[in-house]
FITIVEX-652607 format. One record per residue (C-alpha): residue number from 0; residue in three letters; x, y, z. Coordinates in nm, 2 decimals, always signed. Each point is the difference from the previous one (the first is absolute). Last residue first. Layout:
! FITIVEX-652607
resi	resn	east	north	up
NUM	ALA	X	Y	Z
...
END
This chain:
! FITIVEX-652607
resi	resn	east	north	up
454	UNK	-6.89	-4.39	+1.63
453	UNK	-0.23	+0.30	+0.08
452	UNK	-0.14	+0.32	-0.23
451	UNK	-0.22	+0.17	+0.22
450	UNK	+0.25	+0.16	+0.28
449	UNK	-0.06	+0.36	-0.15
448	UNK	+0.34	+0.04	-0.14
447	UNK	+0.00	-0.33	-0.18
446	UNK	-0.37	+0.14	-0.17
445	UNK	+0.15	+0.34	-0.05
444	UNK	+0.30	-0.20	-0.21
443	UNK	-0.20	-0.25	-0.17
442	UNK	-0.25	+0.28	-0.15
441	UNK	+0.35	+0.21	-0.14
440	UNK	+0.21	-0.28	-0.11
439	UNK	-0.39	-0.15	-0.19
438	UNK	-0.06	+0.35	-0.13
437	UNK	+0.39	-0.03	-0.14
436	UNK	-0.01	-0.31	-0.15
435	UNK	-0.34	+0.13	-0.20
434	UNK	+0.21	+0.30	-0.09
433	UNK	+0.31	-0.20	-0.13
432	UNK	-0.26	-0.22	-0.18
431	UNK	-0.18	+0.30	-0.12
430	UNK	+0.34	+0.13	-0.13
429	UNK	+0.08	-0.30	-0.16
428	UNK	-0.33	-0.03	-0.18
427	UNK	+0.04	+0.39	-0.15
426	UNK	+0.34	-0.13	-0.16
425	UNK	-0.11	-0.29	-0.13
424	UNK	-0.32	+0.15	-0.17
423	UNK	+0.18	+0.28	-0.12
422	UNK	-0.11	+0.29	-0.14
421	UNK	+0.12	+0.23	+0.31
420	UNK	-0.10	+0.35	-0.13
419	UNK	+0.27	+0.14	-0.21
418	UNK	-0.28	+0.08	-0.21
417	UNK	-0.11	+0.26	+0.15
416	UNK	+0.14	-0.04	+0.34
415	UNK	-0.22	+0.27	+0.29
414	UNK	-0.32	+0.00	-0.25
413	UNK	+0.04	-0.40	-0.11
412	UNK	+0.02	-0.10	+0.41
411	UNK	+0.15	-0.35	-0.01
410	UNK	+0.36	+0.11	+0.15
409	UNK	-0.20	+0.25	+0.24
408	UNK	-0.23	-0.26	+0.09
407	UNK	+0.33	-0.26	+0.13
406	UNK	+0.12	+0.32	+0.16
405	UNK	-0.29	+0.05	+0.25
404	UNK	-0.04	-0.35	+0.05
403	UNK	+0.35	-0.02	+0.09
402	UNK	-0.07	+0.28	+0.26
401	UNK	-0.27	-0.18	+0.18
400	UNK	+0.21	-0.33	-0.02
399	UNK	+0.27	+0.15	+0.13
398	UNK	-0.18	+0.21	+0.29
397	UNK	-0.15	-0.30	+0.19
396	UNK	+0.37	-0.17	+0.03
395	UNK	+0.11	+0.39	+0.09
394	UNK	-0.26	+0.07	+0.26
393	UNK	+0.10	-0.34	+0.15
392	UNK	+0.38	+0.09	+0.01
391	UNK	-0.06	+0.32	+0.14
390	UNK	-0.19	-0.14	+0.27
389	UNK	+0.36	-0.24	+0.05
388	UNK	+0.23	+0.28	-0.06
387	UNK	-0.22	+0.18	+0.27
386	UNK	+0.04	-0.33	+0.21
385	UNK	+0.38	+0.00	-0.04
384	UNK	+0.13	+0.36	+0.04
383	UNK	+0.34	-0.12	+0.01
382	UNK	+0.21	-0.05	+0.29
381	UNK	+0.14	+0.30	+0.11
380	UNK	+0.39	+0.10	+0.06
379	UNK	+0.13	-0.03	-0.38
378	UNK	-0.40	-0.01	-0.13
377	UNK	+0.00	+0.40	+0.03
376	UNK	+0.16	-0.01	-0.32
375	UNK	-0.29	-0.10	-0.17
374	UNK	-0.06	+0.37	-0.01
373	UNK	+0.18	+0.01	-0.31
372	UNK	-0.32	-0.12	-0.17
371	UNK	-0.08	+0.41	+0.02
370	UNK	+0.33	+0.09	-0.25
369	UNK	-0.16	+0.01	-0.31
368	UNK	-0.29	+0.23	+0.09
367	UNK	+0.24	+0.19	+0.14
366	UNK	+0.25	+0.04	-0.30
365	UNK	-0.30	+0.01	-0.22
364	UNK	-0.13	+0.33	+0.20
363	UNK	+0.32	+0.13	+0.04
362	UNK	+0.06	+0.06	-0.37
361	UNK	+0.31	-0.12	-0.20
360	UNK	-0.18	-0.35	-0.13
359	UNK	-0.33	+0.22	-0.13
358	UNK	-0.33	-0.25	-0.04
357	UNK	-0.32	+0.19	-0.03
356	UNK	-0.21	+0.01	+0.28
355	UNK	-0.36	-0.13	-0.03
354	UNK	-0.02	-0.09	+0.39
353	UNK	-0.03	-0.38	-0.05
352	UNK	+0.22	+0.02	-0.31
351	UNK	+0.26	+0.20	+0.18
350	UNK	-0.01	-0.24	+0.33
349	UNK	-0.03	-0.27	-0.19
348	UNK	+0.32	+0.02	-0.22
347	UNK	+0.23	+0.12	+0.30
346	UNK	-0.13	-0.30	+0.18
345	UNK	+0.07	-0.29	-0.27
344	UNK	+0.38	+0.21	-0.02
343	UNK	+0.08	-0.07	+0.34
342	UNK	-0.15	-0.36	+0.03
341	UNK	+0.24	-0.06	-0.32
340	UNK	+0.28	+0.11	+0.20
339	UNK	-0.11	-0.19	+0.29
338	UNK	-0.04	-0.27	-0.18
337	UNK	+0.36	-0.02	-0.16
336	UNK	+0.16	+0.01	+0.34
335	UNK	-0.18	-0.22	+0.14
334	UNK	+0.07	-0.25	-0.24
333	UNK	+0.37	+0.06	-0.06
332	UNK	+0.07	-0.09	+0.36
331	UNK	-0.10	-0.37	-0.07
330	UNK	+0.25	-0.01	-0.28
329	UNK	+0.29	+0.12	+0.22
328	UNK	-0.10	-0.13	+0.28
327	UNK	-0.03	-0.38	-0.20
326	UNK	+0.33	+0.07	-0.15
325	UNK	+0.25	+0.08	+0.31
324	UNK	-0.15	-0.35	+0.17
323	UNK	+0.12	-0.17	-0.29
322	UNK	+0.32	+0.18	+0.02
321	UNK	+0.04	-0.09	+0.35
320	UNK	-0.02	-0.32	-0.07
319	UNK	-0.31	-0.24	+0.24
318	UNK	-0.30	+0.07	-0.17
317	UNK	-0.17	-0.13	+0.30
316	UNK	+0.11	+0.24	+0.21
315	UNK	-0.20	+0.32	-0.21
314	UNK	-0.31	-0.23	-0.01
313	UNK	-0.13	+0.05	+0.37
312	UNK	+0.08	+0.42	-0.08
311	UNK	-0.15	-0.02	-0.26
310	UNK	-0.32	-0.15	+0.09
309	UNK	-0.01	+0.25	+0.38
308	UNK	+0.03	+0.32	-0.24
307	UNK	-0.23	-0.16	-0.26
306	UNK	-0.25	-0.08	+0.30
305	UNK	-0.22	-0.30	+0.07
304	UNK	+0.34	-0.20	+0.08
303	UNK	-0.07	-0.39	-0.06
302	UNK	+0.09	-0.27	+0.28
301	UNK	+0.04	-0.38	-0.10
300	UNK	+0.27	+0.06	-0.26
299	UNK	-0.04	-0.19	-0.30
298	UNK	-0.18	+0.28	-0.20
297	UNK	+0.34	+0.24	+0.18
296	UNK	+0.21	-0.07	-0.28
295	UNK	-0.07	-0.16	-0.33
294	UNK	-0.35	+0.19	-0.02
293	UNK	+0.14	+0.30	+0.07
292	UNK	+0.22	+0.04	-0.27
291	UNK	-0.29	-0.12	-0.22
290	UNK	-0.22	+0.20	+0.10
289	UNK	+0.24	+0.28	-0.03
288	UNK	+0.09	-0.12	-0.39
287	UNK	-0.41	+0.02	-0.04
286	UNK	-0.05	+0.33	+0.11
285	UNK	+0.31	+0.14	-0.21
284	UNK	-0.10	-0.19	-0.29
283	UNK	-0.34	+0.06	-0.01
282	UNK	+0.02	+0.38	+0.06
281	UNK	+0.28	+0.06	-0.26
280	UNK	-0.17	-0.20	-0.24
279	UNK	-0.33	+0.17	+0.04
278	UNK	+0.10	+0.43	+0.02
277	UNK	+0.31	+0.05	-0.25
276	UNK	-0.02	-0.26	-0.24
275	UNK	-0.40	-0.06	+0.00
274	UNK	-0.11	+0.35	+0.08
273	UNK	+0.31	+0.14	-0.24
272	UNK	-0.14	-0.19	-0.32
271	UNK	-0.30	+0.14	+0.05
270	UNK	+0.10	+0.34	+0.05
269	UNK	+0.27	-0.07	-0.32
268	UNK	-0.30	-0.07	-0.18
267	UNK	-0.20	+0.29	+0.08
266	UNK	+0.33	+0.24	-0.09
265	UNK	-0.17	+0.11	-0.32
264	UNK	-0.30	+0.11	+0.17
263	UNK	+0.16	+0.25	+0.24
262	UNK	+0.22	-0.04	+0.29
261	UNK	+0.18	+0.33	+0.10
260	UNK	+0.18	-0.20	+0.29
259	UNK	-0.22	+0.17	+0.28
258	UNK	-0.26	-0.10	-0.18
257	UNK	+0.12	-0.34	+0.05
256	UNK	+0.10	+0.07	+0.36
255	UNK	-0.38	+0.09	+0.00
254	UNK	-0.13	-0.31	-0.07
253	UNK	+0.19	-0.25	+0.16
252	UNK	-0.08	+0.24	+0.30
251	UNK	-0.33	-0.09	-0.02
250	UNK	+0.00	-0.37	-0.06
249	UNK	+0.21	-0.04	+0.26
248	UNK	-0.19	+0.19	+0.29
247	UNK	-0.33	-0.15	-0.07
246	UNK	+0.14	-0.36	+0.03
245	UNK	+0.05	-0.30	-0.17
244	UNK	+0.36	-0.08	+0.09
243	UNK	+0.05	+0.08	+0.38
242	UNK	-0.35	-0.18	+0.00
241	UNK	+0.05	-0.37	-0.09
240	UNK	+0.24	-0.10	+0.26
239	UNK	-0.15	+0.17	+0.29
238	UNK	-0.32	-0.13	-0.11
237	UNK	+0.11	-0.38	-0.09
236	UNK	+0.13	-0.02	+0.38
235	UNK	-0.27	+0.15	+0.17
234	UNK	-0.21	-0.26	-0.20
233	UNK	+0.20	-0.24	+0.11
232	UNK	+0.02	+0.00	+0.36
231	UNK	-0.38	+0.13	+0.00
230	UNK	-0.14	-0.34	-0.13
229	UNK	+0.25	-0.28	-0.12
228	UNK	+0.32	+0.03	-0.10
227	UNK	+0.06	+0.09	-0.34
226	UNK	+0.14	-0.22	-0.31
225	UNK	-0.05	+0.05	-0.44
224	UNK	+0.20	-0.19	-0.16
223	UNK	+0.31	+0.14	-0.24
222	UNK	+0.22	+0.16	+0.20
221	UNK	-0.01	-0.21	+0.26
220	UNK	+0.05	-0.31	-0.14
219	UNK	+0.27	+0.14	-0.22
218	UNK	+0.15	+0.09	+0.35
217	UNK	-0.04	-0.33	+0.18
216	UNK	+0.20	-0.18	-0.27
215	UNK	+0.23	+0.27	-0.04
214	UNK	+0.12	-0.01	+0.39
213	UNK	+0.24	+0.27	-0.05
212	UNK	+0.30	+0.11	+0.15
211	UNK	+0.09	+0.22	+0.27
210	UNK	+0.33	+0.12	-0.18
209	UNK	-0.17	+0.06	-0.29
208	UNK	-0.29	+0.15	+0.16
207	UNK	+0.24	+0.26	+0.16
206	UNK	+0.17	+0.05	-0.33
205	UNK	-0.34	+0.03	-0.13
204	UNK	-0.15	+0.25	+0.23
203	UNK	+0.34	+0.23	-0.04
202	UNK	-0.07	+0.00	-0.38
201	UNK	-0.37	+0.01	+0.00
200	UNK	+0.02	+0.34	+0.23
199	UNK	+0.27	+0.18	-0.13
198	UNK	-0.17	-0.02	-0.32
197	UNK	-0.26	+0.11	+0.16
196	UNK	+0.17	+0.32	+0.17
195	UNK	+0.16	+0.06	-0.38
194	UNK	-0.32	+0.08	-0.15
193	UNK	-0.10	+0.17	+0.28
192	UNK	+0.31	+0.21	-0.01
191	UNK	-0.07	+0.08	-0.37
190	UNK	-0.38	+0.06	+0.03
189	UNK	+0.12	+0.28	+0.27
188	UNK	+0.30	+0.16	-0.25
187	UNK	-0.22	-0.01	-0.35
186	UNK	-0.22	+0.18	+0.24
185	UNK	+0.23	+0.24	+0.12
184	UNK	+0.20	+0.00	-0.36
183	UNK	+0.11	+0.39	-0.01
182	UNK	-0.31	+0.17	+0.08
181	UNK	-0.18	-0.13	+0.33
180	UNK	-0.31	-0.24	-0.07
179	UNK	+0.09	-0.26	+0.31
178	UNK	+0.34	+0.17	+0.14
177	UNK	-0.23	+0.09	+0.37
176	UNK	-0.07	-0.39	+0.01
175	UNK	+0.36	-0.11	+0.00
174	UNK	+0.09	+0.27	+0.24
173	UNK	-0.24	-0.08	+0.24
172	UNK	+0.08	-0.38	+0.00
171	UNK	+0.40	+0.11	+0.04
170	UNK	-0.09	+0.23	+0.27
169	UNK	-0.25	-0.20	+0.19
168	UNK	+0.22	-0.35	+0.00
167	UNK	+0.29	+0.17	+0.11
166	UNK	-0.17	+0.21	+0.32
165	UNK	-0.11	-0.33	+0.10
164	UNK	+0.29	-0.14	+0.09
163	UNK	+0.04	+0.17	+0.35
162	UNK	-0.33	-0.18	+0.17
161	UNK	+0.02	-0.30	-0.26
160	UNK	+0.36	-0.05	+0.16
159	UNK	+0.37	+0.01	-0.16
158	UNK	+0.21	-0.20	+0.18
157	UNK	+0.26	-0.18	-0.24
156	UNK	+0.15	-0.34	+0.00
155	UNK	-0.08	-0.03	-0.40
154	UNK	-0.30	-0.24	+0.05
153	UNK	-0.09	+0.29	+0.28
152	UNK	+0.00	+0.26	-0.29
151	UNK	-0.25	-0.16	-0.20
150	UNK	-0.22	-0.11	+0.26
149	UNK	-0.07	+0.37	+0.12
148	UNK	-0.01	+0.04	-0.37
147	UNK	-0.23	-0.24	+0.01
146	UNK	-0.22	+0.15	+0.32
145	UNK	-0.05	+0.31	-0.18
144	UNK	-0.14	-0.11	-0.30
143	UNK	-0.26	-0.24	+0.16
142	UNK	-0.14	+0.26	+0.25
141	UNK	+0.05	+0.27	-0.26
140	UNK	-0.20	-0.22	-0.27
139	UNK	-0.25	-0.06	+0.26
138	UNK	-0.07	+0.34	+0.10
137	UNK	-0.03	+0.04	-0.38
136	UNK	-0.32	-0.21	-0.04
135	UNK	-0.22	+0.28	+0.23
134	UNK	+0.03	+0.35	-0.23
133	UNK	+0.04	-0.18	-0.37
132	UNK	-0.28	-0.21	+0.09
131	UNK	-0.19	+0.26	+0.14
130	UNK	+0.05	+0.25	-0.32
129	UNK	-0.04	-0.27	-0.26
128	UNK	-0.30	-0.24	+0.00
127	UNK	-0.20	+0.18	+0.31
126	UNK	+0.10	+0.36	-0.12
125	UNK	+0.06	+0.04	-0.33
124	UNK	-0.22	-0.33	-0.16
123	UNK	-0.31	-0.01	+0.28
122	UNK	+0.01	+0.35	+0.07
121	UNK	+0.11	+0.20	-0.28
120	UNK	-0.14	-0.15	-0.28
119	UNK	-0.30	-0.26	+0.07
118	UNK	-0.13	+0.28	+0.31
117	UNK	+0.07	+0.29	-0.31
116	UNK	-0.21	-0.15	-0.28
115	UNK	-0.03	-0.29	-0.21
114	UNK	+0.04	+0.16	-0.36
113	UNK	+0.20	+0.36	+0.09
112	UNK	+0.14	-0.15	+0.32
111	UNK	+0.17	-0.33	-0.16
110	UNK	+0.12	+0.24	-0.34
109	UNK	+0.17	+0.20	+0.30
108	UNK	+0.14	-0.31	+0.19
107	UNK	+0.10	-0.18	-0.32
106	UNK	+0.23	+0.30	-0.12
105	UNK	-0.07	+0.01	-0.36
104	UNK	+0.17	-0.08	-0.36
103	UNK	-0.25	-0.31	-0.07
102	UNK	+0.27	-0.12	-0.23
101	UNK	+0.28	+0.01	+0.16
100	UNK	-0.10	+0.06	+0.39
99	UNK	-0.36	-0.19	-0.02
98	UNK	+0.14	-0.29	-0.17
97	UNK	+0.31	-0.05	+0.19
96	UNK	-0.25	+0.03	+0.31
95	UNK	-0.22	-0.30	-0.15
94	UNK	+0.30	-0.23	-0.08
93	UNK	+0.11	+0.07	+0.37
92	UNK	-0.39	-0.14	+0.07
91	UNK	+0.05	-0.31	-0.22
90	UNK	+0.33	-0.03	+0.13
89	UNK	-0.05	-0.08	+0.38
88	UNK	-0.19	-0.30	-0.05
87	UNK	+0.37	-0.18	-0.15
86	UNK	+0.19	+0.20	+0.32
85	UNK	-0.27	-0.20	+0.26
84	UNK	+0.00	-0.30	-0.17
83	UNK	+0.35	-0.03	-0.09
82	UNK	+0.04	+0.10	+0.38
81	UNK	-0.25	-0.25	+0.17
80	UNK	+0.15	-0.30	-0.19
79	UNK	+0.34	-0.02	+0.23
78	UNK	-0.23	-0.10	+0.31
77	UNK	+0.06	-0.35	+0.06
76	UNK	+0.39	+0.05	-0.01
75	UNK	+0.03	+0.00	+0.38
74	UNK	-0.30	+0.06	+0.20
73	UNK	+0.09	+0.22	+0.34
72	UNK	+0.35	+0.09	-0.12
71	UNK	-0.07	+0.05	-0.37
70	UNK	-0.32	+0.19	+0.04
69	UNK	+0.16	+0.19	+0.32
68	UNK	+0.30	+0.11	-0.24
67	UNK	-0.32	+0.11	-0.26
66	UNK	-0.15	+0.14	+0.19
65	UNK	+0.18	+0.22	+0.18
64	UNK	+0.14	+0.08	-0.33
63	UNK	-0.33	+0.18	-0.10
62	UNK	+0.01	+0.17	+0.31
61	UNK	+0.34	+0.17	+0.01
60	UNK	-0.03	+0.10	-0.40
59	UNK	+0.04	-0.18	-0.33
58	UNK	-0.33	+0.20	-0.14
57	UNK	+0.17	+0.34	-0.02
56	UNK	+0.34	-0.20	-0.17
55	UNK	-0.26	-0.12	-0.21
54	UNK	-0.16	+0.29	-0.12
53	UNK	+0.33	+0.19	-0.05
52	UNK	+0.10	-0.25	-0.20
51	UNK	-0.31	+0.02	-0.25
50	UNK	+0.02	+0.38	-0.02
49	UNK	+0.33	-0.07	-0.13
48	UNK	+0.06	-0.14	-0.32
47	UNK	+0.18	+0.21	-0.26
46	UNK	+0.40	-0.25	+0.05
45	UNK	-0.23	-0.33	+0.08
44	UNK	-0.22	+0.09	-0.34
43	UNK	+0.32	+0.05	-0.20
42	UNK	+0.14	-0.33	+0.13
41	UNK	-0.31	-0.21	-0.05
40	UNK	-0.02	+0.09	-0.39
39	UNK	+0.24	-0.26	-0.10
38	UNK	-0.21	-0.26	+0.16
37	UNK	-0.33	+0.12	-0.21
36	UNK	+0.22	-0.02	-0.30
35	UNK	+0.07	+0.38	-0.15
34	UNK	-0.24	+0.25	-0.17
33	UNK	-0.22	+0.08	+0.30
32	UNK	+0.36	+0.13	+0.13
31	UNK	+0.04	+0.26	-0.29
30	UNK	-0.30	+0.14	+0.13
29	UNK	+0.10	+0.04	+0.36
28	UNK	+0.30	+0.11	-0.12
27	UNK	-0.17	+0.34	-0.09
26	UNK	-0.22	+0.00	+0.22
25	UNK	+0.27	-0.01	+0.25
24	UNK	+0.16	+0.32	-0.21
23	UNK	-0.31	+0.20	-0.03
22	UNK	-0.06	-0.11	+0.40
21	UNK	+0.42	+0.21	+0.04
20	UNK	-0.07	+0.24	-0.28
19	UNK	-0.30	+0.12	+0.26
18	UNK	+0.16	+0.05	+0.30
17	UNK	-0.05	-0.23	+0.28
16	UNK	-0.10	+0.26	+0.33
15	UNK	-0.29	+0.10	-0.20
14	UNK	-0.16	-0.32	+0.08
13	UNK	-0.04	+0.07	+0.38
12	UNK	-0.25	+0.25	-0.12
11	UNK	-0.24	-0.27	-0.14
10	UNK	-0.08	+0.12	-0.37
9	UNK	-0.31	+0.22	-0.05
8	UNK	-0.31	-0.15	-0.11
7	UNK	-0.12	-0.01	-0.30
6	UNK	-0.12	-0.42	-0.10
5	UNK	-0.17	-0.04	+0.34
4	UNK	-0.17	+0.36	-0.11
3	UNK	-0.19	-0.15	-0.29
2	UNK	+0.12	-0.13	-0.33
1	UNK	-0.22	-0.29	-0.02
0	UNK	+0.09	-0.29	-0.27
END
């Protein structure tokens, strides 16, 4: 096995905020877990999970339930198979970055720049796959955040307006994202409230599902064979399905919360265990209960919103009780929220590894570079900026596969892993499948965009 420097280097700083009896102790009972049934183990893993959660609360954001709710209107249950498929190709990689933080024991974008150089590092993961993203997607968590407790306090006979609400929405976000790595249980703190924001989520998309009810029939049928519209219709669809949850920005910051979390080699099964628990089952259930919600609604209706703003507000009457009404705001105002705290924390993270900084919660400098997605405030009186989000968009499609290249030869390279080099043949085929499905996103997406891939 090689010793070298991926093996030496210094812990994350946002680790030192979790003392050290405290990941003694979680190793600790970690280890007297692996001795239990694999069912009795769950609740340990649920309680030191949390990099997982904070993934997909990140992933559930504005857009990715835009589609699905337009899914579900537009197509009914047809479409329920995108989202095992997407979460199911999204492991291989999230496998890769538990790797690299507990046994690998380096920040990806640094090893990335020593081995494939600064364009690979800084550019096409920090800026293109992180910083942008972070920067543009959070005007449309403020734009969807605002409006719902705008929403909110009108289903309680209250005026309270996007243009005086926001104030709310930036504070609490801000102040979320500032506890990340802060002494005294910050991050224990954050992954706890995202933790709790999707549980918030399933149960208040349930009830409303519940109410709704189910065509089962249609559903298994969905979920289980594979459906899109033909040409652009649905490949548009099956990209801005698939990408929220195989992209640049979620792998990395998978990552480094781990590090963040003091992860080492003995917590690489609790990683794995927290990708599937915390990051996949989260994101298919919540995408799929919304699809469903929508699919027993407005699917019959003859007009379809192309908005989430303009879908929940069509739905909102149709769930008829107030309380019903009560619980789809309140689990559709979770999802902003949690994205733009994650969107927070993905910037601070490139903007130090982009500019070699190193981490420091009290300094201005992370409290900046934390704060710059707040600028999506400015989508309370403007529209969002739609065609750069778009260009972005492209650049990103391209981007993934470039980058997951990038990792996928990190995990196989013997001088960067020793022998914690990816042995696997299952393991190394799923990530080429996720990469091959992600050249084909990327190629189908420039080729819509440039009017050459027709119905």
């Amino acid at each position: 096995m090689i010793e070298g420097s991926s093996r030496s280097e210094a812990r994350y700083p946002l680790a030192n905020a979790i003392p050290a009896d405290v990941l003694a102790a979680q190793a600790a009972e970690l280890e007297r877990a692996q001795s239990q049934a694999p069912l009795a183990r769950i609740p340990t893993y649920l309680k030191l999970g949390g990099p997982g959660f904070i993934g997909a609360a990140v992933t559930l954001g504005a857009g990715t339930m835009t589609a699905a709710m337009l899914a579900g209107a537009q197509f009914g249950y047809r479409t329920l198979w995108i989202y095992w498929i997407a979460a199911g190709s999204g492991l291989f990689m999230l496998a890769a970055m538990a790797r690299f933080t507990c046994r690998g024991r380096f920040r990806v974008l640094q090893k990335q720049h020593e081995r494939h150089g600064w364009f690979m590092s800084k550019v096409l993961t920090g800026v293109v796959g992180m910083l942008l993203v972070a920067l543009l997607f959070n005007f449309g968590q403020f734009a969807l955040g605002t409006h719902l407790i705008e929403a909110l306090a009108g289903v309680a006979g209250l005026e309270f307006e996007q243009r005086f609400n926001w104030p709310v929405y930036l504070i609490a976000t801000s102040w979320l994202a500032l506890s990340y790595g802060r002494p005294n249980g910050g991050t224990v703190l954050v992954e706890g409230f995202m933790k709790s924001c999707l549980a918030i989520m399933i149960v208040c998309f349930a009830a409303c599902l519940v109410l709704v009810g189910v065509d089962w029939s249609a559903a298994l049928r969905g979920t289980f064979i594979p459906w899109l519209p033909n040409g652009v219709a649905g490949m548009d669809l099956f990209i801005a399905s698939t990408a929220a949850a195989i992209g640049v920005a979620d792998w990395v910051l998978f990552h480094y919360a781990g590090h963040a979390r003091g992860w080492g080699p003995e917590h690489e099964r609790l990683a794995r265990v927290d990708l599937v628990t915390g990051f996949g089952l989260p994101f298919v259930v919540v995408n799929c209960l919304v699809v469903a919600v929508f699919a027993g609604t407005l699917h019959a209706s003859g007009s379809v919103p192309t908005t989430a703003i303009e879908l929940s507000r069509a739905l909102i009457p149709l769930l008829g009780e107030t309380g019903a009404q009560v619980a789809f705001l309140l689990g559709f105002l979770t999802v902003p929220v949690t994205s733009t705290v994650g969107l927070c924390l993905i910037s601070a993270v490139a903007i130090h590894e982009i500019f070699g900084w190193e981490p420091d919660v009290r300094s201005w400098r992370w409290k900046l570079s934390l704060l710059a997605p707040q600028i999506g405030l400015l989508a309370t009186w403007y529209p969002s900026p739609v065609m750069l989000i778009i260009i972005v968009a492209a650049f990103l499609s391209l981007t993934n596969n470039v980058v997951g290249w990038s990792f996928y030869l990190l995990l196989n390279d013997k001088e960067v892993m020793g022998e914690d080099r990816s042995q696997s043949w299952l393991w190394n085929l799923g990530i080429l499948l996720q990469i091959t499905l992600l050249n084909a996103v990327a190629v189908s997406y420039v080729f819509n965009r440039l009017g050459l891939w027709s119905a």
